[in-house]
N, C-alpha and C positions, 0 to 999 in steps of 0.2 A: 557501901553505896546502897541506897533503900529506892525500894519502885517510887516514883513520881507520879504525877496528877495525869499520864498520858492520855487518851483518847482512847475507850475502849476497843480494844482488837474487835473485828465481826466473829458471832460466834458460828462458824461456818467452814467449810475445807474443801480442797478441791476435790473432783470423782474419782482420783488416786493419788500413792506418792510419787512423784518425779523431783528428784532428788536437784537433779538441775536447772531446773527453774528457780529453785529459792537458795541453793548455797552462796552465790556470789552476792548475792542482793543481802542475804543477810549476814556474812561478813561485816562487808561493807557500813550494815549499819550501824554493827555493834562498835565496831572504830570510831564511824565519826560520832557516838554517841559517849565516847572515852571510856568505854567498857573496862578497858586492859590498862588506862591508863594508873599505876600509882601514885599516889602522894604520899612523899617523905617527910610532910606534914602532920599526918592522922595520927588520931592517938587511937587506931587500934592496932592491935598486935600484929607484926610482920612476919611478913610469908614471902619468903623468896628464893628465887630458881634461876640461874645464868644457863646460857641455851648453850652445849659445848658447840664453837662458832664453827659452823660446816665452810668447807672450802669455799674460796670464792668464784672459784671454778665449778661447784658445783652443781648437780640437778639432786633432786629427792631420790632418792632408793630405797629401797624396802626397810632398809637397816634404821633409815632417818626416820620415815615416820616412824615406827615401831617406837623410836624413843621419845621422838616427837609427841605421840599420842599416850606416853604415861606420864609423860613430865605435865602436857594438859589437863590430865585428867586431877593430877593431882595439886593446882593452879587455879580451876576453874572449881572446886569441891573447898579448896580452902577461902578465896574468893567468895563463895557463897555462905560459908561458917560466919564471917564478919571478920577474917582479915584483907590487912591492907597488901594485896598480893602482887608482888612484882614479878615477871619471867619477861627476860633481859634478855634482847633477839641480837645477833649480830656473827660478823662474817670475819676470816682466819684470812692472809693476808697470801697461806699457803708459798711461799718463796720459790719452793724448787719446781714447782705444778706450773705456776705464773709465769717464770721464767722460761721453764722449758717452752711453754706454748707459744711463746711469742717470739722466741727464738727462732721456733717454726716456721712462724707466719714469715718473720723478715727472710728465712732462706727462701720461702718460696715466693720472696719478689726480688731475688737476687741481692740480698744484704747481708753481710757477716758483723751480726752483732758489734763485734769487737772494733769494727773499721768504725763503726756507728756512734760508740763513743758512751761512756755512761751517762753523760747525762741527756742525751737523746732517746738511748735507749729507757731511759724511764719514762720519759714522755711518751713514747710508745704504750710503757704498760699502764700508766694512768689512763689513759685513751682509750685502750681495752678495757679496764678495769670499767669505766664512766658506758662504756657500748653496750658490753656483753657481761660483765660480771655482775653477780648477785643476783642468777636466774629465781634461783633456790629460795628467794626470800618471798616472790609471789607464789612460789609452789608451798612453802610454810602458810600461807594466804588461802590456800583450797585446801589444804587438811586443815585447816578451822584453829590454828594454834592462839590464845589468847594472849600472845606478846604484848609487851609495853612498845610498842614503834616509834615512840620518842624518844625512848633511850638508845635507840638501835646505831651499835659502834661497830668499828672496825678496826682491826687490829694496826692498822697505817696511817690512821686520824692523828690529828694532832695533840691528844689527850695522852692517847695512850702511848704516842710515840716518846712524849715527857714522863710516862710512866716508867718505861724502858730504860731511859736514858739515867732516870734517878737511881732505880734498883739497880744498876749497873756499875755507877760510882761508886753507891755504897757496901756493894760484893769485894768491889775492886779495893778500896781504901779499907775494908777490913780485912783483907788479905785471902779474900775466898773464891777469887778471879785471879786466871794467874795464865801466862804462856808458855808453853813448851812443847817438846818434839814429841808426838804419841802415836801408838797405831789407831788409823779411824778407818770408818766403814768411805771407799774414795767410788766416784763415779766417774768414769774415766770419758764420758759424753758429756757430762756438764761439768766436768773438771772442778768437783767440788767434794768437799766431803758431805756424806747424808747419815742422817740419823740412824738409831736402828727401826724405826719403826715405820720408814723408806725402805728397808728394807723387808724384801719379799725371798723366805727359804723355801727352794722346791728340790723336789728329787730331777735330777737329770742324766743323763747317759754321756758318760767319761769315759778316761783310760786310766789304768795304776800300771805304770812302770816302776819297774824294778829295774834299779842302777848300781854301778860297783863302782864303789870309790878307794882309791889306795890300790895299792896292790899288796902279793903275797902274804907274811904271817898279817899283815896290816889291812887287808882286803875287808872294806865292809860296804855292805849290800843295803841299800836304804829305797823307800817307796816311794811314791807322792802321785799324785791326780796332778798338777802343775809343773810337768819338768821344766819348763824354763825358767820359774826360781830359783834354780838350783846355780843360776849364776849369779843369786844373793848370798849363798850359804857361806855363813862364818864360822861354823858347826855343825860336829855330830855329838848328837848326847843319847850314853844310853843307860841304865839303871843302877847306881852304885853296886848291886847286890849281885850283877848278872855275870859269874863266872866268865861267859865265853868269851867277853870284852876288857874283863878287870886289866889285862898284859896292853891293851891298847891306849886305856884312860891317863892322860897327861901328856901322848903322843900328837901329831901331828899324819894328816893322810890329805894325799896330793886330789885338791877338787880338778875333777877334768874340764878340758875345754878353756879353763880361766889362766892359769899357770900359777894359780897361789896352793899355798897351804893352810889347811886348817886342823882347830882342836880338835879333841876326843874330849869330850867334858862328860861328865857323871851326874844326874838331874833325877831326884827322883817322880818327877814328871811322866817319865818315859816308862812306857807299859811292857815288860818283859816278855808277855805271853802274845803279842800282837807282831806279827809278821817278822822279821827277823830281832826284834828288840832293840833296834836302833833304829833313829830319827835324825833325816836330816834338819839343820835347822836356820832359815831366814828369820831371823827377827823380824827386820823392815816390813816383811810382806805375811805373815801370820801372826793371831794374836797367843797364840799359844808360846811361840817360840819367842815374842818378841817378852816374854814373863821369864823363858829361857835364859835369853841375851841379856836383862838386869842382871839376873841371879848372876851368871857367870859374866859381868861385863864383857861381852861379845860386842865387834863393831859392829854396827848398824848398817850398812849396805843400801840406799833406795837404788833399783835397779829399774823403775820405772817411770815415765814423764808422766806429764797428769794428765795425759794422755793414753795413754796405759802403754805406750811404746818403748820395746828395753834402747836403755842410757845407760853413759859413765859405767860399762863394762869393760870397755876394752877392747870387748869382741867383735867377729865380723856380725853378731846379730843384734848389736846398737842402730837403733833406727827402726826395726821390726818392731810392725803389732804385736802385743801380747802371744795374738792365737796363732799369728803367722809364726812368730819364734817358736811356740810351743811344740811344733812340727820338726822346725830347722835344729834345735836343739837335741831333739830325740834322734833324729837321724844322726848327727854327727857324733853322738851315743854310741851309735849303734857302728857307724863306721871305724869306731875307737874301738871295739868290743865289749860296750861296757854296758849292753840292754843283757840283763840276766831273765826278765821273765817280764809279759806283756799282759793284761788284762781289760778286755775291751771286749764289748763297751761295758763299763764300771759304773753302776748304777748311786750317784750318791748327791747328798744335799751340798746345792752351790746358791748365799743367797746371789739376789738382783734388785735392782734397782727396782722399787715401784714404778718409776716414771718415766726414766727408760728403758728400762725391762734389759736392761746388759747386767753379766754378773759383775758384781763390786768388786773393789779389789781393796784387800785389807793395804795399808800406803802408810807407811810413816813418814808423817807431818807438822810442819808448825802450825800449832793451832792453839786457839783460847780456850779454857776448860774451869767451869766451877768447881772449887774444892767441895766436893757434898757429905762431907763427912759427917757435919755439925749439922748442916742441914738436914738429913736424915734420920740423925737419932733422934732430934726435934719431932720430925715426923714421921716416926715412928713410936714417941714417947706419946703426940696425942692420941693417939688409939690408942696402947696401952692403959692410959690415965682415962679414959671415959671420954675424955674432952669431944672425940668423934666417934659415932657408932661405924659399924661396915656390916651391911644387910645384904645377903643374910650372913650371919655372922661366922659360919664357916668360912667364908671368902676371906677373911680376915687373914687368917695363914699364909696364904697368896700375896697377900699385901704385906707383910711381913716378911716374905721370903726375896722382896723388890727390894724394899727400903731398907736393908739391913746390909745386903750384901751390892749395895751401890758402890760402881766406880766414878771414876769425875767426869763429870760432864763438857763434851768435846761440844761448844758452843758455835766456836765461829764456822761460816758458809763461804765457799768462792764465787759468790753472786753478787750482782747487784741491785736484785728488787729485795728489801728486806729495811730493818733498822739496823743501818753501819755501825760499827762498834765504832763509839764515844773516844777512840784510840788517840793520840796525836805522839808523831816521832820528829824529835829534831836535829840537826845536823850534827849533834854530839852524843848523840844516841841517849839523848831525853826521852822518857815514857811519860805521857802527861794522859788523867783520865780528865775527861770536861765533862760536867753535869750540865742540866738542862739549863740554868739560869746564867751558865759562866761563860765568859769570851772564848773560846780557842786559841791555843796560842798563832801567832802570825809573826811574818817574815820569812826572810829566805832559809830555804830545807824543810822547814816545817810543812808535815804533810798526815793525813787521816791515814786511818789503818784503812785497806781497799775490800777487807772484809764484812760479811753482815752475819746478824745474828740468826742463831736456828730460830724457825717457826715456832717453835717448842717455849722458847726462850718468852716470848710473848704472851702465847696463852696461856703460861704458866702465871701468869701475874691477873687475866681476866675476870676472875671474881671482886678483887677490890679493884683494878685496873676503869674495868667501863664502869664505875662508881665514883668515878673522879681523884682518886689518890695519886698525888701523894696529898691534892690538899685536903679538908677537914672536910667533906661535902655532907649536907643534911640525907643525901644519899646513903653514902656509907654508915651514918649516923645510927640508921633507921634499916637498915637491910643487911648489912655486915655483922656476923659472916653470914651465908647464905644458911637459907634450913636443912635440902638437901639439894643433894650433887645426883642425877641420875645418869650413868653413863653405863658402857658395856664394860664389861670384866677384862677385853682386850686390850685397854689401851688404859687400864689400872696401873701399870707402872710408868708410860710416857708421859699420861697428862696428869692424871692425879694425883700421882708422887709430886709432881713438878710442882702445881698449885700449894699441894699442903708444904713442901719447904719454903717457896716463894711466900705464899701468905702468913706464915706464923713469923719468920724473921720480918719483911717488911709492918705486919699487923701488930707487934708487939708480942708474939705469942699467942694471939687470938687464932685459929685456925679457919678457915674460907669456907665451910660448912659443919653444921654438925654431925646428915647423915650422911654418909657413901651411899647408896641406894644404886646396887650394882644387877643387870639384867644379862643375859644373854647375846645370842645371833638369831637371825631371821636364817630357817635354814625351810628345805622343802618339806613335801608330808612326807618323805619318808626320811628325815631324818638327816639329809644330804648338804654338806656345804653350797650355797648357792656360786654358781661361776657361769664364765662365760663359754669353758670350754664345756662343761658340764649340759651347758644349754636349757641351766635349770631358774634361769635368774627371770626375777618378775620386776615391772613394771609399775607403783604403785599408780603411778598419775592414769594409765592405762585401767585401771581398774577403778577408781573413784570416777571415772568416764562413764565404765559400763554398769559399776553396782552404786553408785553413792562413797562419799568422802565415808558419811557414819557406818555405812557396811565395811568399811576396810576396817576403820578404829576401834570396829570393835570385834572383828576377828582376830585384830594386834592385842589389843587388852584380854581375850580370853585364852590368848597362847601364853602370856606373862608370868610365869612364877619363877619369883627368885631368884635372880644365879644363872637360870636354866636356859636353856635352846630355847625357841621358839618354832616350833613348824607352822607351816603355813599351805595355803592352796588355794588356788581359783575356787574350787567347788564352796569352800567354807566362806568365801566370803561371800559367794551368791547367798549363802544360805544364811549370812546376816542380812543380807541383805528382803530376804522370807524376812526376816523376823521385824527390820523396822518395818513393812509392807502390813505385817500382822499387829504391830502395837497403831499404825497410821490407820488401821482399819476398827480397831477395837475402839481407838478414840472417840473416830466416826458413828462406829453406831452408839457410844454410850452419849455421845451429843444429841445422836436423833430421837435417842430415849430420853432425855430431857435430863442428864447429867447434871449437875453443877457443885461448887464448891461452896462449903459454907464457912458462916466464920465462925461453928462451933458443933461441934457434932452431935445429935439426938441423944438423950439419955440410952443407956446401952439395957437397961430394960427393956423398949420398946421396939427394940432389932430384934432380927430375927437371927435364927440361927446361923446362916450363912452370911447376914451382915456383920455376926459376932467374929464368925470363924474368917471371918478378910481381913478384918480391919488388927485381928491379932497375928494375923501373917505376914501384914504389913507392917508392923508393928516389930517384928520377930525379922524381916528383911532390912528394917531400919537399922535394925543394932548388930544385925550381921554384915550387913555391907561397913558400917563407921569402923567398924574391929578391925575386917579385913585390910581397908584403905589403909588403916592407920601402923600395919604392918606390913602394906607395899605388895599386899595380896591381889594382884589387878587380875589375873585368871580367873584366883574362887569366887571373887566379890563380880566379876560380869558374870559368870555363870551361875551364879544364886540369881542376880536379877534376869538373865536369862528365862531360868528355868519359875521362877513365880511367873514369869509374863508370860509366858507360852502356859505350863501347864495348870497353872494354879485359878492366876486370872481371867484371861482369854480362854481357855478350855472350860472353866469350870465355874468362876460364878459370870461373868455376862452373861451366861449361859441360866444360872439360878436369877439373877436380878432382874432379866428379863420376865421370867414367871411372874415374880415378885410385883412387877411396875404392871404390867397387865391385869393384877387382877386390881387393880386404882385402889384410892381408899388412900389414906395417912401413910398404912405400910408403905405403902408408892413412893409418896415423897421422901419418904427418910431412905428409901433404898438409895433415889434419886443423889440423896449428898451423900452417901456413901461412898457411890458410886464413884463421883466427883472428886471427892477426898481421897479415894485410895489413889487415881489416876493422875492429880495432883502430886501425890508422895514420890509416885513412880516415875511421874517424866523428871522431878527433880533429884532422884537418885540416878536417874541415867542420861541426865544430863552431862556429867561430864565425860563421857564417853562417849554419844553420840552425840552431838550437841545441834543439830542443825534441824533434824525431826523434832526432838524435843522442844526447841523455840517455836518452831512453827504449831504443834499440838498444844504446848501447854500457854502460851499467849491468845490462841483463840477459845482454850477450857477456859481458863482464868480471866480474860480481858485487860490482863495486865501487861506493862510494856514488856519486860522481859524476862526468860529464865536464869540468864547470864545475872542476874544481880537480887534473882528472888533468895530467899533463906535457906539454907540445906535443913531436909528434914531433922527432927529428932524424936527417938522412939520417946511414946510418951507413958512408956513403963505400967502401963495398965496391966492386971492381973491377967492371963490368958485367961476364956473358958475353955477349959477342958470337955466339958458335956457339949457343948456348941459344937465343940471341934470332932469330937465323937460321932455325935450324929450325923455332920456334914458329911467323912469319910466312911460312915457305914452307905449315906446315899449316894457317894460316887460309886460303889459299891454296888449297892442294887442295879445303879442305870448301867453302868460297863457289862457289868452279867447280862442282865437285860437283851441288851444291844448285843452282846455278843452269842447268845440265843436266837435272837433274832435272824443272825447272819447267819446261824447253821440251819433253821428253817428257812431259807433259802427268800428271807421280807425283803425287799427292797427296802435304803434306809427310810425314804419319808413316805414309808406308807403306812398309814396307822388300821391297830388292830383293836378289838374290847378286850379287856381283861379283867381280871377282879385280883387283888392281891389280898393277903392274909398274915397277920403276925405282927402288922404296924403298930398297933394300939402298944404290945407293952415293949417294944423298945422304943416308946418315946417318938416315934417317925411320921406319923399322922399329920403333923406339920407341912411332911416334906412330900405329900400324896401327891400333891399340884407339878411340883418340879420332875417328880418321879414320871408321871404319865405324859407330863410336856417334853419331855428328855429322852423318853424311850417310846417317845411317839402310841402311847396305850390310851383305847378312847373307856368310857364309862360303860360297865357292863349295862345290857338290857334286862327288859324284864325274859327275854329268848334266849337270854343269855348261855351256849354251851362249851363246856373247856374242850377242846380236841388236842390240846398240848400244855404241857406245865414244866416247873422246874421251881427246886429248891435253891433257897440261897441263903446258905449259913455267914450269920454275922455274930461282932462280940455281941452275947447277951440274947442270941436268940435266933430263933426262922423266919424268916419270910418266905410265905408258898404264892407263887404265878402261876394263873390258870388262864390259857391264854384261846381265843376262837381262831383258829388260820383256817376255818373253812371259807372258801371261797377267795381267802387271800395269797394261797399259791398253787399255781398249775401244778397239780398232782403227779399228772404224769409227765410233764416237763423236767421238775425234779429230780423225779424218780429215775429217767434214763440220764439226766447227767450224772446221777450219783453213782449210779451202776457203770454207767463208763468211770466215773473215776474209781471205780471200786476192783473194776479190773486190770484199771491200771498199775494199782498200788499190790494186787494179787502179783503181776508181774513182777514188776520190783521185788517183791521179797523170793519168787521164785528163784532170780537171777543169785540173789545175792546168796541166797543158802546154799544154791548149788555152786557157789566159786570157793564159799568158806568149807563146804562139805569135801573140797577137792583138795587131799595134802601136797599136791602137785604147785598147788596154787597157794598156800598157806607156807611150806616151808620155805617155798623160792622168792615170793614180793616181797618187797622190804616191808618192817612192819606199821610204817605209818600208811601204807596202801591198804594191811588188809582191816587197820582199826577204823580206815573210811567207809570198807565195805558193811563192816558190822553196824557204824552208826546209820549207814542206810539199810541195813537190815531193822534194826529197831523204828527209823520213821517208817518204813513200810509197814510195819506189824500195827503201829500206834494211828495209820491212814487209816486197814481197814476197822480198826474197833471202832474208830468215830465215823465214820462213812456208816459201818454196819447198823451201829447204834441210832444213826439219822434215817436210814432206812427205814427202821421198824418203826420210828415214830412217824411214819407219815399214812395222813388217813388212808385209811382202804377205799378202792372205788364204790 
């Protein structure tokens, strides 16, 4: 898209920035001005980005925008290169989150779901969903994200639900979908199996009992954190190799409490050196033993309802919850004699349930499971083969240590908000899969399977899915597969594995992106997982309140590299927040200087040295920021523009250009588009990180409609000078020395002195006498002219001597007694310290990084008085 004939912007700003006054407004206008909008029409090059779809339950958190704000950055930079750039907004359809919450609601009007009925209960959650869900997509709306909003899908629309349904059949009819009994991760509160990445591992505080099973030479002693599975146990197995067990292996020892008998099996599974070297072993209910129970065909035992309450034991503790049995069990252990040894409380990882925060219970189950075997090597051959890069490319191992050693994927859910498996059973125990286009079968017994698919199952299909496939759309045409994938390294094996098997089999082998483009976590400044028990967790919306949307995004872009963590902190973003306050103020005054841009720069002859030395720095920032971008470098490349704006530009030549335009003449005006041009270059290199300052300065510099669709810079490869740049940094040079002379002869900063300086002529500097005397505040010596204070100041290539008059310009004896008090302060201090390190009292007993603190204040006290003493004797005598 190219600027239009708009109406020039006023070239004017208000008397500060107030970040909130203009974000909503100019959102707003870039929308309806079809900013974000793509066309699958354009013949330029395609750029595009699918947004991983945040829950629909969600709000923003730290963690969103973070990603939120590099996937724009890198959207809004290609957008302005001259692609046709798409980033594809939309919402996760989240199953077990939606469900639980509504679950909720109806208990607390006195409704049990289940009396409710399924197909009421979805009308419920449509209802919700239509009220309250999709807060997240207006909070994507104030962190300034350039989404397509036309294409904005959801994972429940009817597109993608025909998505679903296709890839489904065609799993099923090639044989890579299939049913059977497995152990999954069960939640015993929403009676459903959940993923693992529903899954939450923490340490928490247990028991390990120690139990005896069998008796005399047959007597063996086994452990567990969960005794009440031990009224699953089909087995003991313990190490072929382990002498003390070999006379029991093939035998039979009486499980207590149950009245059965079970094996002695030999596994070499089982760790010999870990507590007694025998393992009890439930299949049904662990995943370890239930690898056991193959190996040695062991019955399978569920000793649990999906409820989590013991059944079909036999026993008097069928009926009992879990944690209640867990009790009742131990004790009648213990009443048998058969607790050998008790440890409590037993500190050890139990996962839970994200959502309901109960621990899972591993449950074997009938359930649906993709064969991912073929899947996998697929995806994990296109890495290998180039086809997809993984940034930074050490991550790649990580990704390779998921897809390689993949089990199958336990698919189906005990819920009802979701897309139902395509199932159909009929009275003859008919298995029918029904594609989107096909009837169902019908008549009497014919009925759908009652289950739905994982969440997972879906957004695994979302790169070509909200592109329209399976039909042929100019979408997919034109934007498949995507450029890059930017997501966190966390969730590299749930979604990203999912997408790249999902997409290469459905795509023909084409893969869903080319880069992985993998980031970290938003963690605190010191380093800390954010939580809520931790009390460390921030806010973003909260803080784009107090500092600006662009002060967050671009505290999130300079934490950015690689792979890595991201720390974070209120103070830092206040203090981006300084910094748009400092580019919003520089603008200002290079407008009131009469800035402007032109449309061709002044022959580089007739600049001056510091017009030379900008425009190569800019020049020199141009092709360091395009490198960095183009390697996903979003911390180095904000902190190069960073630090050119602050110390380069704003410290140092507004500061010279201003000299420059004052003293009028031609120089003036070419400073003037210098000026214009560099600040020009600038807002549109830092446009896409802060984007909201940047439209507002750089369409009132320019008059043009907008930054969102002007061209991204390109260096324009001009030879640096070298001699330009020399001189420039020999003069920041002088004036810092200067200034900081100044300070130690006690000048206030804007008060000016005479001086004369000496040595200009042959390094070349005489140019820069104007900036020099403007800048360190020095007026024209008289003809009365007398030095009362001087200093050297060695540069490459030579001296320069300052002879400067402070008569009369500071209170002599004012000075004079503060310096002496602080002269005796600093005598003090070194007094102290030499007499503690003088004390071996006090030297062998501190620890030693206490007395190496004393010494380094023994050294700044020695180093106060020389420069104290030294300020002293230079000041005039009365």
């Amino acid at each position: 898209m190219t600027q239009t004939s708009a109406p020039a912007q006023p070239r004017e700003l208000p008397s500060s920035w107030n970040p909130a006054d203009v974000e909503a407004e100019l959102y707003q206008r870039w929308v309806a001005a079809e900013y974000f909008t793509a066309d699958a029409h354009s013949d330029k090059p395609p750029f595009s980005i699918v947004i991983p779809p945040p829950n629909v339950t969600g709000s923003l958190h730290i963690g969103h925008a973070f990603e939120h704000t590099l996937m724009d950055v890198l959207t809004r930079r290609r957008r302005m290169q001259g692609y046709e750039a798409l980033w594809l907004p939309g919402m996760d359809h989240a199953s077990i989150a939606v469900q639980a919450l509504v679950e909720r609601q109806l208990r607390e009007e006195g409704v049990d779901h289940r009396e409710l009925g399924r197909e009421k209960f979805l009308e419920r959650v449509w209802e919700w969903k239509e009220q309250h869900g999709g807060s997240i997509l207006s909070q994507m709306r104030r962190l300034g994200d350039s989404v397509d909003w036309s294409r904005e899908r959801f994972t429940m629309d009817s597109g993608l639900s025909r998505a679903v349904q296709t890839i489904f059949k065609k799993l099923f009819d090639d044989g890579l979908i299939y049913r059977a009994e497995r152990l999954v991760n069960w939640s015993p509160a929403m009676r459903s199996a959940i993923s693992d990445i529903e899954v939450e591992h923490r340490e928490v505080e247990g028991e390990l009992v120690s139990m005896r099973y069998g008796s005399g030479d047959a007597e063996i002693v086994v452990a567990t954190t969960r005794v009440e599975t031990m009224l699953g146990d089909t087995a003991i197995a313990v190490h072929p190799d382990d002498e003390r067990y070999r006379h029991v292996v093939g035998t039979e020892v009486e499980l207590p409490l149950t009245g059965r008998s079970i094996p002695v099996v030999a596994d070499e599974h089982v760790d010999p050196e870990f507590g007694t070297g025998a393992v009890k072993v439930t299949p049904a209910h662990d995943p370890n033993d239930f690898e056991i129970g193959r190996r040695h065909d062991l019955p399978m035992l569920t000793i649990m309802d999906e409820q989590g309450r013991i059944a079909r034991t036999g026993t008097e503790f069928d009926g009992m919850d879990r944690f209640e049995a867990r009790v009742a069990v131990r004790e009648a252990l213990r009443a048998e004699g058969r607790i050998v040894a008790e440890k409590r409380p037993y500190l050890h990882s139990v996962g839970h349930s994200s959502r309901s925060k109960e621990p899972i219970e591993p449950r074997l189950s009938l359930q649906w499971f993709v064969k991912v075997g073929p899947l996998a090597q697929a995806a994990g051959d296109a890495v290998r083969d180039g086809r997809v890069a993984v940034h930074p490319p050490e991550m790649a191992k990580r990704y390779f240590d998921w897809v390689d050693n993949l089990h199958d994927w336990a698919i189906s859910r005990q819920l009802w908000w979701g897309h139902r498996i395509p199932i159909w059973y009929g009275p003859n125990g008919e298995v029918v899969c029904v594609g989107p286009d096909e009837e169902p079968p019908s008549g009497e017994g014919w009925h759908q399977d009652e289950d739905v698919l994982d969440t997972w199952f879906s957004s695994g299909l979302w790169p070509f899915s909200t592109m329209g496939w399976p039909d042929e759309t100019p979408d997919l045409a034109k934007f498949y597969p995507t450029s890059v994938l930017v997501t966190g390294y966390d969730i590299l094996f749930f979604w990203v594995a999912r997408m790249m098997m999902f997409g290469l089999y459905a795509m023909d082998g084409v893969p869903p992106f080319d880069v992985i483009a993998l980031h970290g976590m938003v963690r605190d400044a010191h380093g800390k997982k954010m939580s809520k028990s931790a009390g460390n967790t921030v806010d973003p919306l909260e803080w784009m309140d107090n500092y600006g949307t662009d002060a967050l995004r671009f505290t999130l872009a300079r934490g950015a590299n690689p792979g890595a963590d991201a720390p974070i902190s209120e103070e830092w973003v206040a203090g981006s927040r300084s910094f748009c306050t400092k580019l919003f103020n520089a603008t200002k005054f290079a407008l009131m200087n009469g800035a402007r841009v032109p449309s061709g720069l002044p022959d580089r002859a007739e600049l001056t040295d510091a017009d030379r030395w900008i425009l190569d720095r800019t020049d020199r920032l141009t092709s360091d920021v395009d490198e960095l971008l183009e390697d996903f470098q979003f911390a180095k490349s904000t902190e190069a523009l960073y630090h050119f704006t602050w110390d380069e530009f704003c410290d140092w030549y507004l500061e010279l250009s201003k000299v420059q335009i004052d003293a009028g003449g031609d120089r003036a005006e070419r400073t003037r588009e210098v000026l214009g041009h560099v600040l020009d270059v600038l807002l549109r290199l830092l446009h896409p990180t802060i984007p909201f300052v940047t439209e507002t300065l750089w369409t009132t510099l320019t008059g043009r409609e907008s930054v969102v669709i002007a061209d991204w810079p390109t260096a324009a490869g001009t030879p640096a000078d070298e001699d330009a740049a020399r001189r420039v940094e020999a003069t920041q040079k002088l004036i810092t020395e200067i200034r900081r002379f100044r300070s130690d002869q006690g000048l206030k900063p804007g008060q000016r002195v005479a001086a004369r300086l000496s040595g200009l002529d042959a390094l070349g500097l005489v140019e820069h006498l104007p900036a020099v005397r403007s800048l360190a505040k020095l007026n024209e010596p008289g003809a009365d002219f007398t030095s009362s204070a001087s200093l050297e100041i060695g540069l490459v290539g030579g001296t320069v001597e300052v002879e400067l008059d402070l008569s009369g310009a500071v209170d002599v004896a004012a000075e004079r007694k503060r310096l002496e008090k602080d002269l005796a302060a600093a005598r003090k201090e070194l007094e102290g310290t030499e007499k503690k390190l003088g004390n071996p009292s006090f030297t062998d007993k501190a620890p030693a990084e206490v007395v190496e603190k004393i010494k380094v204040r023994r050294e700044t006290a020695q180093t106060d008085i020389t420069r104290i003493e030294s300020r002293l004797a230079a000041l005039p005598t009365a």
